[in-house]
C-alpha positions in Angstrom: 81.0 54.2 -58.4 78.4 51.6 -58.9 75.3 53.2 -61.0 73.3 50.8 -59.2 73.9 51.7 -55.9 73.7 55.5 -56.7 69.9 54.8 -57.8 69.0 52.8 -55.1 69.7 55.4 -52.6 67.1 58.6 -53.3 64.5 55.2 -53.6 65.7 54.1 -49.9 65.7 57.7 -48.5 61.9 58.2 -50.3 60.5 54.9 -48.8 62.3 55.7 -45.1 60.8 59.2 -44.9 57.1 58.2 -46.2 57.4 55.7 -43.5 58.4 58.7 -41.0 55.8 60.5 -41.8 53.5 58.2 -41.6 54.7 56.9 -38.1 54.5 60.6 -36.8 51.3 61.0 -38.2 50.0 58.1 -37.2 51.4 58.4 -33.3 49.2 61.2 -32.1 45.8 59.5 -33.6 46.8 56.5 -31.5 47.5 58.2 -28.1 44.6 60.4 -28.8 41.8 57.3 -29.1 44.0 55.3 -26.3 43.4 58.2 -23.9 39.7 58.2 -24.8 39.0 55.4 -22.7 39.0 55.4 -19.0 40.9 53.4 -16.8 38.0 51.5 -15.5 37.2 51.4 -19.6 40.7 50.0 -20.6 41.0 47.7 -16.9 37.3 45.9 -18.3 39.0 45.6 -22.0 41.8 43.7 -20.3 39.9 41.5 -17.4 36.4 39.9 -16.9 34.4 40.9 -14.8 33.0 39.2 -11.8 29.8 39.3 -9.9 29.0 36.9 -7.3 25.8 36.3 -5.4 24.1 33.9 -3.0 20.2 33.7 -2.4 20.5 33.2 1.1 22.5 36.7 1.5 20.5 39.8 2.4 22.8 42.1 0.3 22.7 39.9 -2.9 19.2 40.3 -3.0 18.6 43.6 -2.4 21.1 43.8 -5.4 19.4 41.5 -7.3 16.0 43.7 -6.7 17.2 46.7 -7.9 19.0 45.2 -10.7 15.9 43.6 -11.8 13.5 46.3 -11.1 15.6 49.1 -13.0 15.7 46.4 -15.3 12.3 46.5 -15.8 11.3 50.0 -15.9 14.0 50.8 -18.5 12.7 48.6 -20.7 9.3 48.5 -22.1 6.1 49.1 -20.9 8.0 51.4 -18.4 8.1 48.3 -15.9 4.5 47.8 -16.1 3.7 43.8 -15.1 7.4 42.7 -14.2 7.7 45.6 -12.0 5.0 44.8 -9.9 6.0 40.8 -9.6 9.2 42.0 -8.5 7.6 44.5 -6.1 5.2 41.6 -4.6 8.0 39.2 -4.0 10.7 41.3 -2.8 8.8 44.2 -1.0 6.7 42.7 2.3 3.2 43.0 1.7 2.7 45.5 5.0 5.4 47.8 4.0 4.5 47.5 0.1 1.2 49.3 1.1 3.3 52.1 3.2 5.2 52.5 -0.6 1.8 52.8 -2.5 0.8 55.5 -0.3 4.3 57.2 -0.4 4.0 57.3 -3.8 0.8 58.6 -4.5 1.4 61.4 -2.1 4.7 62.4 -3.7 4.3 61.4 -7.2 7.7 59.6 -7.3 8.6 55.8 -8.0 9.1 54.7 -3.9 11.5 52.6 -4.6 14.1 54.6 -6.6 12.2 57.9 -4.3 12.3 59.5 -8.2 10.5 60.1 -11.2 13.0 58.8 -13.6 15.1 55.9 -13.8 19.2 55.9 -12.7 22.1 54.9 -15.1 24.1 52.9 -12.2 23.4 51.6 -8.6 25.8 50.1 -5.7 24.7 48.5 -2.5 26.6 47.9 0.2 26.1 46.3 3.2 25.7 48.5 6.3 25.2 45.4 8.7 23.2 44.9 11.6 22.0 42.2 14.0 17.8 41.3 13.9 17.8 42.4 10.4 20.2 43.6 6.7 20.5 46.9 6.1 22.0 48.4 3.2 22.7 51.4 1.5 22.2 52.0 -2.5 23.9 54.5 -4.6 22.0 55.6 -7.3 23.5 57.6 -10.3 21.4 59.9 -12.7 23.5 60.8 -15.5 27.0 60.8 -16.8 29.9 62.6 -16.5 30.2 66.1 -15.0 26.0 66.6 -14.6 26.1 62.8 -12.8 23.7 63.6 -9.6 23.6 60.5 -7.5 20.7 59.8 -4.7 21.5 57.6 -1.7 19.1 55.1 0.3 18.7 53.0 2.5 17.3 49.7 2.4 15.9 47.3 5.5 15.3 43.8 4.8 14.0 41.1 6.7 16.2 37.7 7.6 13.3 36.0 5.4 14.4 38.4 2.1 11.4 40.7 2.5 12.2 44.4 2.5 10.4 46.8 4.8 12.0 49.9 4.3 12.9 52.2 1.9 14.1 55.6 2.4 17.2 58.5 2.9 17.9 56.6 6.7 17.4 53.1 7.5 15.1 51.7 10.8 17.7 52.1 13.0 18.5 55.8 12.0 21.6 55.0 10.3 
């Protein structure tokens, strides 16, 4: 026999089972931080996302409002100034008085119907003829302890809302 090759061999079989080791070692921290992530989580990592809008749809700007307007209170100030813009040009001035009231007498934001601010909201069109009604999906937390609130939302074909609450105008 050659001594060389004899040598060789316990330094091969060391090298091939640290690299084992480490492979087995290494395979459960990867599955574990892989299974971390949500689908949604890992579908996002892998595709943009997309959000259209039009200013002369109904839905896209009720979206836009409440976009903007949780916008606004979770940041500074608590909404403060921008909060009220976006209240005087979305909200009809008739039905923006109705709100005031609403909210004084139940202590509550009138246009989330809360005290606090949500993590997430959806609209979705409910659809109807003289006027856009939609429906918004508010989330309040994560997880297990997510709570979720929904409204409705009547707006006028000129973009002004004038109604907020659990049912819509039409009773829907």
């Amino acid at each position: 026999m050659n001594r060389r090759t004899i040598s060789r061999r316990p330094a091969r079989r060391a090298v091939a089972l640290a690299l084992g080791i480490a492979a087995v070692t290494a395979l459960p921290l990867a599955l574990t931080a892989s299974a971390q992530a949500t689908p949604a989580e890992a579908a996002a990592a892998r595709t943009p996302r997309t959000v259209a809008g039009s200013p002369s749809d109904s839905v896209t700007r009720i979206a836009d409002f409440y976009g903007a307007y949780i916008d606004a209170q979770s940041g500074p100030g608590n909404g403060g100034k921008l909060a009220a813009e976006l209240r005087k040009y979305y909200i009809h001035p008739d039905y923006l008085k109705k709100l005031v009231a609403w909210e004084e007498k139940n202590h509550a934001d009138g246009v989330l119907r809360a005290q606090n601010i949500p993590v997430r909201w959806t609209v979705t069109d409910n659809g109807t003829a003289d006027h856009t009604e939609a429906g918004i999906t508010l989330t309040w937390g994560t997880g297990s302890t997510a709570d979720t609130t929904k409204l409705v939302v009547d707006m006028t074909r000129d973009h002004r809302i004038i109604h907020i609450d659990t049912k819509g105008i039409g009773g829907k």
